[in-house]
N, C-alpha and C positions, 0 to 999 in steps of 0.2 A: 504494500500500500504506500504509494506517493506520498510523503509529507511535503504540506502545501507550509509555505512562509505567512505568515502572518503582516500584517502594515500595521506600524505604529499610529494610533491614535490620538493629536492634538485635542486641544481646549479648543477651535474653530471646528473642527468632525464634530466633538464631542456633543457641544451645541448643539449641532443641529439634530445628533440621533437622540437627544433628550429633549432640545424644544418644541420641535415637527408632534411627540405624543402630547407633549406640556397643551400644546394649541388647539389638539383634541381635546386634551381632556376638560380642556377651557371651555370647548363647543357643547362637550357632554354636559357638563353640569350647569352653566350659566345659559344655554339654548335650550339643549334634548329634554332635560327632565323634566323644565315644566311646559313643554309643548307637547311632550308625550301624556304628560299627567292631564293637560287642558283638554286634547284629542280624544283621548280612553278612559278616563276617571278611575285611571289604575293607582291606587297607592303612590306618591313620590319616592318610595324606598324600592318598590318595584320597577320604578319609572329608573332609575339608577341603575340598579341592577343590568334592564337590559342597554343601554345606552353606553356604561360605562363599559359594558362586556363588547357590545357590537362595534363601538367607536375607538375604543382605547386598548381593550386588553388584547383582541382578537387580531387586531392588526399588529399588535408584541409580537404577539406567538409566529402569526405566519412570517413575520419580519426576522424571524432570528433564523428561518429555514432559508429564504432569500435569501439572505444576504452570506449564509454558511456557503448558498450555491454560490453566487456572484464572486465568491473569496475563490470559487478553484475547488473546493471540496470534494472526494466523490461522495454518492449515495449507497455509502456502508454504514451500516449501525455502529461498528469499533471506530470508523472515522467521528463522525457523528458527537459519540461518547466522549473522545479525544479532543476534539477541538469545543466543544462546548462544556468540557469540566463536567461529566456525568459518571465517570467511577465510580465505583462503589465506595461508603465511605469508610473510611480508617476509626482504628478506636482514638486517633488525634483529633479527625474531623468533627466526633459524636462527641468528643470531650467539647470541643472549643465552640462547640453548637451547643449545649447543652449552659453550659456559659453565659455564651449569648443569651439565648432565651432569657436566664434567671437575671442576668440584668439587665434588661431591657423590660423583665417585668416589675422591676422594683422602682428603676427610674420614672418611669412612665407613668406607674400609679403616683411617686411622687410629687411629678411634675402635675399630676390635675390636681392632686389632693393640694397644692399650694395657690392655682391657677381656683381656684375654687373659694376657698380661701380668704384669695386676697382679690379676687374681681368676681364682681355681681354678674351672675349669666353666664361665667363660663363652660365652655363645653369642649369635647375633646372630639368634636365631629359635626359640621354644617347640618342641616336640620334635616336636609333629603337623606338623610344620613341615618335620621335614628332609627332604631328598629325596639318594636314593641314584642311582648310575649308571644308568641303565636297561640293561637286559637284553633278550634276543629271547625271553625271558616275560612281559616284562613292559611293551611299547612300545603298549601300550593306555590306558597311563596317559594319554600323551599328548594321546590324545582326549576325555579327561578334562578336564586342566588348559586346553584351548584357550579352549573357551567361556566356563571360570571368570576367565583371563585378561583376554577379551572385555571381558568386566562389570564385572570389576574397573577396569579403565583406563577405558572410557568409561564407565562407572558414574559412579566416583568424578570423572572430567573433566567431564563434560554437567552432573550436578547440583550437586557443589559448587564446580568453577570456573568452568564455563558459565551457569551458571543462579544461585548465590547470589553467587559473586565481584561479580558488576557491582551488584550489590542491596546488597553490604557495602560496595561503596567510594562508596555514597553518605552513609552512616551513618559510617566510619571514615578517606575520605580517603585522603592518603598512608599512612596506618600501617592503611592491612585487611589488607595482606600477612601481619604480627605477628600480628592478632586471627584472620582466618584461619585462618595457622597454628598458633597457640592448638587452637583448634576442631577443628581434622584431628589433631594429637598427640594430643588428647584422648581423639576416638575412639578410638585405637589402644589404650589402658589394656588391654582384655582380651585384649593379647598379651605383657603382663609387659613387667619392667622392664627388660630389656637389648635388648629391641626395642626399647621406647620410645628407648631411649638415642642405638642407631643407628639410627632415622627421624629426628636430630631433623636430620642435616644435607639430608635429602632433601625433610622437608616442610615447614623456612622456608625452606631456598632456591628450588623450585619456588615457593611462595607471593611470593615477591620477583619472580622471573621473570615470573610470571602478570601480576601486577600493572606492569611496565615493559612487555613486549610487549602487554598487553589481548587478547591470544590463545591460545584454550582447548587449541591444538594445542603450545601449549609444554610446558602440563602431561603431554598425551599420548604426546608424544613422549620427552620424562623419563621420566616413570610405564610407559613400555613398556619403553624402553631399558634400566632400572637394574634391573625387577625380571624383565623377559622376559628379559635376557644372564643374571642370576644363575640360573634356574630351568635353562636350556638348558646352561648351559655345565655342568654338574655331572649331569646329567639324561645328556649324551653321555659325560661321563667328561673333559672338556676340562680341569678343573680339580677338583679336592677340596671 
C-alpha cells in the first residue's frame, strides 16, 4: 500500500476548513430552526436537530471522505484507518481519554455553577437548545436526535481530528492542540457567548488529548460521552 504524503496545514487552510462549517452553522441556527419550527410547528429542539445534522454535521462527515480522496488516498479500510487516526486504542489512549473526560466534567460543571452564580439567566446552551424530559408523546424525538448525534461526533472527529489534526501538527508542532483549538471554539460563535464559555474546557482539553494519544477515537469517545450523557440523562428525567 502506497503511503501518500500529507501537506502541511497553515492558519489561512485552517480558516477556511473551520469557517466555511462556522457559516453553516450560523445559517442552521440563526435561519433553519426557526423557519423550520414556523413551517412544521415541530418543537425548536427538533427543528435543531434536523438542521444542525443536514446542514452542518453531514457535510463533516462526507467532507472528511472527500477530501481523504482528493489527498491521493486509496479506498482500503487499513488506508482509511491510517490516515485518519482510527487504531484501535492503547491502554495510553483509554488512560488519557478517560482523563479527559473527568476533567472536562469537573471544569465545566464549574464553570456554570459560577456562571450561575454570579449572572442572572445564565445558561450553558441557547434556548433551541434545551431539551425537556421526554414523555410517551413524545419519545420520537429520539429518533431524531440519533442520526444528528451520529454526524455530529464522527463528523466533527473524521474531519477535523482525523483528517486536519495530522495536517496541523505539521505546520504547528507541539502547540496545534492551542491553534486547533483556537479553530473549533471559533466555530462555535453562532451558539453565543455562554456556550462559548462552557466549551472552552471540553475543546482545549480534547484538543490536548488528541494530540498526546495521535488517536481520532479519543476525540470520539469525549465528544460522545460529554455531550451523549448530557442529552440522555435529562431526555429520561435522570437529572434536570
Amino acid at each position: 500500500m502506497e503511503k501518500i504524503s500529507m501537506q502541511a496545514m497553515g492558519l489561512r487552510e485552517s480558516l477556511v476548513f473551520f469557517g466555511i462549517p462556522m457559516l453553516l452553522l450560523y445559517i442552521a441556527t440563526h435561519i433553519g430552526v426557526s423557519a423550520l419550527n414556523q413551517a412544521t410547528g415541530m418543537p425548536t429542539l427538533v427543528s435543531w436537530f434536523i438542521c444542525g445534522g443536514t446542514l452542518v454535521f453531514l457535510p463533516l462527515f462526507v467532507a472528511a471522505f472527500v477530501f481523504y480522496w482528493i489527498e491521493g488516498n486509496p479506498w482500503q479500510t487499513a488506508a482509511i484507518v491510517a490516515r485518519l487516526r482510527l487504531g484501535k486504542p492503547s491502554w495510553h489512549t483509554l488512560g488519557w481519554t478517560g482523563l479527559g473526560v473527568l476533567s472536562i466534567g469537573i471544569l465545566t460543571y464549574a464553570i456554570v455553577a459560577i456562571g450561575q452564580a454570579f449572572i442572572p439567566g445564565f445558561s450553558a446552551q441557547p434556548s433551541f437548545m434545551s431539551v425537556s424530559p421526554l414523555t410517551d408523546n413524545n419519545h420520537w424525538i429520539l429518533a431524531i436526535w440519533i442520526p444528528m448525534f451520529f454526524f455530529n461526533i464522527f463528523g466533527e472527529g473524521l474531519f477535523w481530528r482525523g483528517y486536519i489534526f495530522p495536517r496541523q501538527e505539521l505546520a504547528f508542532g507541539q502547540y496545534t492542540w492551542l491553534l486547533h483549538g483556537c479553530f473549533w471554539w471559533i466555530f462555535h460563535i453562532p451558539f453565543g457567548f455562554t456556550l462559548l464559555v462552557t466549551l472552552i474546557p471540553i475543546i482545549f482539553i480534547t484538543s490536548f488529548v488528541v494530540q498526546k494519544t495521535k488517536n481520532t477515537w479519543s476525540d470520539i469517545i469525549i465528544h460522545a460521552l460529554i455531550n451523549g450523557s448530557g442529552f440522555l440523562l435529562i431526555a429520561f428525567g435522570i437529572v434536570e
